[in-house]
Structures are given as structure tokens and as C-alpha cells.
C-alpha positions as CSV (number, residue, x, y, z in Angstrom):
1,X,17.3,2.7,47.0
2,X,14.1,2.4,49.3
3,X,11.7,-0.5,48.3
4,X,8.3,2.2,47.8
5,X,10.7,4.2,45.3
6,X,12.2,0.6,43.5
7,X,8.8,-0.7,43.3
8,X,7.8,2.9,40.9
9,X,11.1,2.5,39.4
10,X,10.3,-0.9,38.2
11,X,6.9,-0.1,36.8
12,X,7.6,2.8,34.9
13,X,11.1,0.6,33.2
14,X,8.1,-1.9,32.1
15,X,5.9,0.7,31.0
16,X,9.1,2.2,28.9
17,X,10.6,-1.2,27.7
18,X,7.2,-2.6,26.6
19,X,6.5,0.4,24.8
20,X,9.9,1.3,23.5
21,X,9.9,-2.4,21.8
22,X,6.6,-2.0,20.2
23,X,7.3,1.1,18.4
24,X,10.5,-0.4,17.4
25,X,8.7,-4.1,16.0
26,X,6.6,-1.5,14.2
27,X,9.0,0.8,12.8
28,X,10.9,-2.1,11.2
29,X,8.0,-4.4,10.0
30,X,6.7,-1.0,8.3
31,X,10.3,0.0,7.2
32,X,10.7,-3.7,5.6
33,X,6.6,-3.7,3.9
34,X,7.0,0.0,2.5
35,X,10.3,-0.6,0.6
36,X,8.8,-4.0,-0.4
37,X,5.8,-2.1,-1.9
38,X,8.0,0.6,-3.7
39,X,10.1,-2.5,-5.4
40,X,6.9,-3.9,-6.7
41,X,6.0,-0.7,-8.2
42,X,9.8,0.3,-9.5
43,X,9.8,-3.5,-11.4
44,X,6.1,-4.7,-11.5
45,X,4.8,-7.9,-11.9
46,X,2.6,-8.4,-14.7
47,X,0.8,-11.3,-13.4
48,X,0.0,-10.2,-10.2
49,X,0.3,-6.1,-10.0
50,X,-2.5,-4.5,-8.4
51,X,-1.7,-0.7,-8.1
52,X,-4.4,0.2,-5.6
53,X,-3.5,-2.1,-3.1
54,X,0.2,-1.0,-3.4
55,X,-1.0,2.4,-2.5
56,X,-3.0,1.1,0.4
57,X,-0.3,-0.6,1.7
58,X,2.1,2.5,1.4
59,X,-0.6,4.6,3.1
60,X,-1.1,2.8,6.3
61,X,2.2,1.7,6.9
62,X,3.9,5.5,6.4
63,X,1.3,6.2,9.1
64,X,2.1,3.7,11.3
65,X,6.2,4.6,10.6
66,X,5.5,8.6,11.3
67,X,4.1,7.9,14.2
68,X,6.2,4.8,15.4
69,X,9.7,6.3,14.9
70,X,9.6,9.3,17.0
71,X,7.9,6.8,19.9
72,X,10.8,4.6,19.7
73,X,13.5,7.5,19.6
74,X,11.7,9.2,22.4
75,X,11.5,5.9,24.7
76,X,15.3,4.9,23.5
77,X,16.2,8.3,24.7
78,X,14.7,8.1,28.0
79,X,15.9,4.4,28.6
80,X,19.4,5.5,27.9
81,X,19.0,8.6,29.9
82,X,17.4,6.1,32.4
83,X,20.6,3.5,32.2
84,X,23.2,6.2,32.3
85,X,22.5,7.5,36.1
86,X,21.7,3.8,36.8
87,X,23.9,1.5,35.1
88,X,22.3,-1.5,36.9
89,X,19.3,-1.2,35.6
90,X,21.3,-2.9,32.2
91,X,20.6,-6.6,34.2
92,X,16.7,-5.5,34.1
93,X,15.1,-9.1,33.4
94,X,12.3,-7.5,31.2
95,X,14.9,-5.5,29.4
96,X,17.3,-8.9,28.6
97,X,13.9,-11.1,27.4
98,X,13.2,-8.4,25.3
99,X,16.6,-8.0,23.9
100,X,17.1,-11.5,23.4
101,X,13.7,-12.0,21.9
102,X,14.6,-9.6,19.6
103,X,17.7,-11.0,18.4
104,X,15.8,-14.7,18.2
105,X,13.4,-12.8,15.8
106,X,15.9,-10.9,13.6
107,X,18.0,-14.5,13.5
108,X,15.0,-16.2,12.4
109,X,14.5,-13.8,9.6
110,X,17.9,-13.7,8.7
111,X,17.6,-17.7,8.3
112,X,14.2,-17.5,6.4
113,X,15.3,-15.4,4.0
114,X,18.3,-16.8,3.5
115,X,16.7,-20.5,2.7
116,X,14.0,-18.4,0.4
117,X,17.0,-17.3,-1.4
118,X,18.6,-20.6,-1.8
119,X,15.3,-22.3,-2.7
120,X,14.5,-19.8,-5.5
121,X,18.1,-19.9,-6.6
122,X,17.6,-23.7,-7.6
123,X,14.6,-23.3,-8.8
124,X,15.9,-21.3,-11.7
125,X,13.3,-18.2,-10.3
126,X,15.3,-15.5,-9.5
127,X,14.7,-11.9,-10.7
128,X,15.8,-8.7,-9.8
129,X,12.4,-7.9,-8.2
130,X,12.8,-11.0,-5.9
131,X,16.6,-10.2,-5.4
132,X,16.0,-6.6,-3.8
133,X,13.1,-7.7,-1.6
134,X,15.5,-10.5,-0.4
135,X,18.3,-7.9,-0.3
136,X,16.1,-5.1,1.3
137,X,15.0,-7.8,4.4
138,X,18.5,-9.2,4.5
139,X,19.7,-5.7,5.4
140,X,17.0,-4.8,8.0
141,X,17.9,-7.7,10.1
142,X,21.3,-7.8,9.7
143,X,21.7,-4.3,11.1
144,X,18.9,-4.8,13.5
145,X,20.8,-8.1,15.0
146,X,24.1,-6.0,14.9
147,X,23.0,-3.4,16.9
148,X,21.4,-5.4,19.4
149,X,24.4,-7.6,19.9
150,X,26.4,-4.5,20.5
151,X,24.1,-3.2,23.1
152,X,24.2,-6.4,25.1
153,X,27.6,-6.5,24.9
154,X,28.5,-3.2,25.9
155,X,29.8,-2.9,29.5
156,X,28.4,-0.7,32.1
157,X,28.8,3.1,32.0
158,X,30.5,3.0,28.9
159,X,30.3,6.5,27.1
160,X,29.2,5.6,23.4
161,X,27.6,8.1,21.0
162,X,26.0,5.1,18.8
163,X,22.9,5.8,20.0
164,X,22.9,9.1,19.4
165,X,24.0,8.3,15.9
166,X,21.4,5.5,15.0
167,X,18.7,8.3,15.7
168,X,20.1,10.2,13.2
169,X,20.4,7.5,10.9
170,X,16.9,6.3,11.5
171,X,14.9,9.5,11.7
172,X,17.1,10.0,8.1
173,X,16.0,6.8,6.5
174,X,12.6,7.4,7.5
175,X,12.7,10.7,6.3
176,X,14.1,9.4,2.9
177,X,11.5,6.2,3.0
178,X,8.4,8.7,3.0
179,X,10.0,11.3,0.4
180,X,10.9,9.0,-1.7
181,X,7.7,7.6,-2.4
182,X,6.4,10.6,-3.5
183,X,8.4,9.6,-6.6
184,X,7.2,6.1,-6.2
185,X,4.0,6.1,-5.8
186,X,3.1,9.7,-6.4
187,X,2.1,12.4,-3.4
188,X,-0.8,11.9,-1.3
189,X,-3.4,14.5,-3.8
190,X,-1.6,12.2,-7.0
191,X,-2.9,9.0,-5.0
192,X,-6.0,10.7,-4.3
193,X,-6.3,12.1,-7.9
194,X,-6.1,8.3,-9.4
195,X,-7.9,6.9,-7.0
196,X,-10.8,9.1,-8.3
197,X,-9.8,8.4,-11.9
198,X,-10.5,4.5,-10.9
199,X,-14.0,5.8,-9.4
200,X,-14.9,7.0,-12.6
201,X,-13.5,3.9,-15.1
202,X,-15.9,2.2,-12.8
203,X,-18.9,4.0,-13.4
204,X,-18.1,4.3,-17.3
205,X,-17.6,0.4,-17.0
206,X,-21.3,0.3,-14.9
207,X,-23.0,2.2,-17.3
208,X,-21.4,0.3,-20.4
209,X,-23.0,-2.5,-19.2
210,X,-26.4,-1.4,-18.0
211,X,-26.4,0.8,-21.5
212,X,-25.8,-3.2,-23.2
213,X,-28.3,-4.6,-21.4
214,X,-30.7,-2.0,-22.3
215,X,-30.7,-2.8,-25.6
216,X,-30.7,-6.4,-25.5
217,X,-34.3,-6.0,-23.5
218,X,-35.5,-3.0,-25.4
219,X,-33.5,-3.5,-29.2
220,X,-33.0,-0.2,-28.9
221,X,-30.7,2.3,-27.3
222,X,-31.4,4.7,-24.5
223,X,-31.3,8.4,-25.3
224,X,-30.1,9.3,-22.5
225,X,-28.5,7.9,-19.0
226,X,-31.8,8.7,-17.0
227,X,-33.7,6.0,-18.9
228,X,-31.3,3.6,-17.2
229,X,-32.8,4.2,-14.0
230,X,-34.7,1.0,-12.2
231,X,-36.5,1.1,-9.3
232,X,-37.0,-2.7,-8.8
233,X,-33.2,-3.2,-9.3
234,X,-32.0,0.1,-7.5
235,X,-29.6,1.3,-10.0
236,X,-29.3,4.7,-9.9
237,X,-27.2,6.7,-12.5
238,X,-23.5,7.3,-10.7
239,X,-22.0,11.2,-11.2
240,X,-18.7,12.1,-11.5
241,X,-17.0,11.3,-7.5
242,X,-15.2,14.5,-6.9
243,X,-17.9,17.2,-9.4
244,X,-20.6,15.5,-9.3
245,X,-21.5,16.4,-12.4
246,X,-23.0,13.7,-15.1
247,X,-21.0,12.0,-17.3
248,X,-21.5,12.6,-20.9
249,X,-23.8,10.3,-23.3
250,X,-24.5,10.5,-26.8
251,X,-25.9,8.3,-29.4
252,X,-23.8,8.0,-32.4
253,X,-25.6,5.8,-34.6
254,X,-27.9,2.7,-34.2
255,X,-25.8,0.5,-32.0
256,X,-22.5,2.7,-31.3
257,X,-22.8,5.4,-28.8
258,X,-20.0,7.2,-26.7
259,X,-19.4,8.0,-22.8
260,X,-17.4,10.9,-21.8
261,X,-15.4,11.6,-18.3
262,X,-13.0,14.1,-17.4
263,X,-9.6,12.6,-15.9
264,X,-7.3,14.1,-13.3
265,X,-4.2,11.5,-14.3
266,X,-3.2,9.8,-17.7
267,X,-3.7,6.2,-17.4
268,X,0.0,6.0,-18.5
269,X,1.4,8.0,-15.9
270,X,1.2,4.5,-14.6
271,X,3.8,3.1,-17.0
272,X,4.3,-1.0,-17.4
273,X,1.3,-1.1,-14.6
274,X,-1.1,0.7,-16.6
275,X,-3.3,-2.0,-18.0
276,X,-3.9,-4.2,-14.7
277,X,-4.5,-1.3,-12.9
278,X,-7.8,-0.6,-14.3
279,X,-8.3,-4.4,-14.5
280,X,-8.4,-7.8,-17.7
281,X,-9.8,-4.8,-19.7
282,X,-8.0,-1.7,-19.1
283,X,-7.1,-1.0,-22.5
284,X,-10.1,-0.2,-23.3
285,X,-10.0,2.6,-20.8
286,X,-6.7,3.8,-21.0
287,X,-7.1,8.0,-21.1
288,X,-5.5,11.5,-21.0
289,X,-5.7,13.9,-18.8
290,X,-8.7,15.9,-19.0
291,X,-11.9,15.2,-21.1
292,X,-11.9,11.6,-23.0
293,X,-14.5,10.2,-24.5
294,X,-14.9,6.4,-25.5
295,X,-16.6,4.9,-28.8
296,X,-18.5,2.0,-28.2
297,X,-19.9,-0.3,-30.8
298,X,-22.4,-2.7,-30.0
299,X,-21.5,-6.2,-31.6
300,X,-25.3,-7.7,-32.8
301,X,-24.3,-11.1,-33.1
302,X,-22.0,-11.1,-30.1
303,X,-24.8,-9.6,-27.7
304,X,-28.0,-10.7,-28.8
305,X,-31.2,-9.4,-27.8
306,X,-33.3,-11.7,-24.8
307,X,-35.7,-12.7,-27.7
308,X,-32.0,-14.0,-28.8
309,X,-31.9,-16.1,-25.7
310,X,-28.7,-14.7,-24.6
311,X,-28.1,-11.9,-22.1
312,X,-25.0,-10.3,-20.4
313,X,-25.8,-9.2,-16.8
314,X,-25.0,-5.4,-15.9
315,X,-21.9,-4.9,-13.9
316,X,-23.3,-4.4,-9.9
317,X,-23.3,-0.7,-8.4
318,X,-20.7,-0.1,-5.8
């Protein structure tokens, strides 16, 4: 091989093995944090559960795995296509560093979760949750080490269809990752319909509080929403997020009074994660789906007026 045509050789096998072990560091971490994610929503913790960031989390790394995946298989492909018409190019330097840097990460792993096992074990603190995110790392390493091991080992020129097969079997459990989180964590237009229905528990919860303060300044309560309205604070009445239509008011009596919003989920589509989803108090905003209204009562003794010499301040506006 002529040194002018080596030297392109070389670059381009840089260009393909950096990239090619990108997408692949990628594809696993977001393999390993999505089915991580869809544990904690399957058996949810109740002291630390926060449905929204699950969601995030699910969102960006399915992106990062659509778009990862099919990088990695394309760049394996050519690098095996590559290899096959020149099997020297297996003692590659760049190629071994990076294969053995791999392995040192995978064994690390492997070790780390491993001792986290162990250490929760004697602790007395295992639980299924913990188990299957042990279990679901364990399994991503252990078949990432394997298959890297084999690949070093493999002589030269050696006909295998392994490869061919662990595209399959990735671009399948992909596949199955991203469908089955429809189930999990609900379709993109579900997640996009709750995260609405937060939206508006918000704005109900805003205007609760401005409608509180209101009448601890005034003793009385506003007839309507537009009398909340302040120009030195800035608050501004919010509207419904996707209609923008007004929510509903009405004054029910001297101190009660009732806000109305129309849902696009039932707060307990959410099952055991229903409450900390909306926050300390979501049970006081737990709803159908549709048109719900909520009856509030205002406590005299609990909320005294500012001539009372106690005050609650109004929730800020997002």
C-alpha cells in the first residue's frame, strides 16, 4: 500500500473508530438510564418520586438512543466491511485503546455495581426496585464486556455472523426499549397531555393563593379573577395553556368559593405516583378527566386578615 493512500486510510479509520465508539458509549448509557427510569415508574418510590423528571429523562435519552443506534450500526458495519478486505487493520492502535478502554469501563462497572449490591445487602436495604436497576446494569455490562472480549480474541479473517446478529439484537431491544415506554410512561401526546394538566394544577394553585391573599388585605372576596390583577406586583391572571380560555370562578358563599379547569388526564391514571406528582399537596388536586371543579373554604382563624397580623404570601407566577 503507497504511503499518500495509508496516510487517507489512517484518517478516515480515526474518523470511523472515534465515532463508531461515541455512538456506542451513548447507546448504552441511554439504554442503561431509560430502563432505570421505566423501573422507577413500574415500582415508585414514595419518598423521592418525581413524575416529570422521569418523563424528562425518558424524552432526551430515547432521542439520543434513536439517533445513536443506527450511527453505531452504520459505523460497525463499515468497520467490519473495512477489516474484512483488510484484516490488518485488526492491530490498528486507535482501534485496541479503544477496545481495551472499553472493557476497563464495562469491568469497572461490573465491580461498582457489584460492591453496591453487597453494601446494600448488609445493610438490610434491598428492594425489588434497587434489585432490577442492579440487575438491569449488571446485564448491560456483562454482555457489553463479552462481546468485546470476543472481538479481540477473534483471529484474522475469521468468517463470523455475530455481528450481523448483535445488530439485530440491538436494533430489536431498542425497538422494544422505545415501544415499551409507551406503556410506561404513556405516548409522547399522553406526556404532552399531563404535562398540560400540571400547567393548569399550577395556575389553580396560583390563583388559590392570590384569591387568599385577597381577602386577608380586602376581608372580602373578589368577584371575579380580573380583580386579582396588580400592576406593581405584575401578576397577571394565567389562562388555560393549551385553549386559552379562562378558568372558571365563582363565589359560593362568604369565604368558600370554587375554581374550575378542564383536564386532559385523570390524576389517577398516575396510579401509586399520583399524589407526589402534583406535589406535598396533590390531593387536594387530584381530578377526572374533563371539567373539575374544586371547593374551597377559607379557614378565618387559620388565615387571618393583615389587620390580624398574619399573612400568607401568594404562590409566584411562572
Amino acid at each position: 500500500m503507497e504511503n499518500g493512500n495509508t496516510q487517507s486510510n489512517t484518517s478516515k479509520d480515526v474518523f470511523l473508530h472515534l465515532l463508531n465508539i461515541l455512538a456506542f458509549y451513548l447507546s448504552v448509557i441511554s439504554f442503561i438510564t431509560i430502563s432505570i427510569q421505566y423501573i422507577n415508574v413500574l415500582f415508585p418510590d414514595p419518598l423521592n418520586f418525581n413524575y416529570t423528571g422521569i418523563a424528562n429523562q425518558v424524552r432526551i435519552f430515547t432521542s439520543i438512543l434513536v439517533i445513536a443506534v443506527p450511527v453505531y450500526i452504520l459505523t460497525s458495519w463499515l468497520l467490519g466491511k473495512d477489516l474484512k478486505k483488510n484484516p490488518e487493520k485488526r492491530e490498528f492502535q486507535l482501534r485496541k485503546w479503544l477496545l481495551y478502554f472499553t472493557l476497563f469501563a464495562a469491568a469497572v462497572t461490573i465491580i461498582v455495581d457489584l460492591i453496591i449490591l453487597v453494601y446494600n445487602f448488609l445493610s438490610g436495604e434491598l428492594t425489588l426496585r434497587f434489585l432490577l436497576k442492579v440487575l438491569a446494569v449488571l446485564l448491560v455490562t456483562a454482555a457489553v464486556f463479552g462481546y468485546y472480549i470476543w472481538d479481540l480474541r477473534r483471529k484474522d479473517g475469521e468468517a463470523s455472523k455475530a455481528p450481523k446478529k448483535l445488530a439485530w439484537v440491538v436494533a430489536l431491544a431498542v425497538l422494544g426499549i422505545i415501544v415499551g415506554g409507551f406503556f410506561i410512561v404513556g405516548t409522547p401526546a399522553e406526556q404532552r397531555d399531563r404535562r398540560f394538566d400540571e400547567k393548569r394544577v399550577n395556575h389553580l394553585q396560583q390563583l388559590q393563593s392570590h384569591i387568599v391573599n385577597y381577602w386577608q388585605q380586602k376581608e372580602k372576596l373578589p368577584q371575579n379573577l380580573a380583580q386579582l390583577e396588580d400592576s406593581i406586583s405584575g401578576f397577571l391572571v394565567p389562562t388555560d395553556p393549551q385553549s386559552q380560555e379562562p378558568y372558571e370562578y365563582r363565589v359560593t358563599g362568604d369565604l368558600s368559593f370554587e375554581l374550575c379547569a378542564t383536564f386532559k388526564t385523570a390524576s389517577k391514571d398516575f396510579g401509586q405516583a399520583r399524589k407526589p406528582y402534583y406535589g406535598v399537596y396533590g390531593q387536594n388536586w387530584e381530578h377526572e378527566k374533563g371539567r373539575n371543579c374544586f371547593e374551597r373554604t377559607i379557614d378565618a382563624e387559620l388565615y387571618k386578615s393583615e389587620k390580624g397580623g398574619r399573612l400568607i404570601a401568594p404562590l409566584p407566577v411562572d
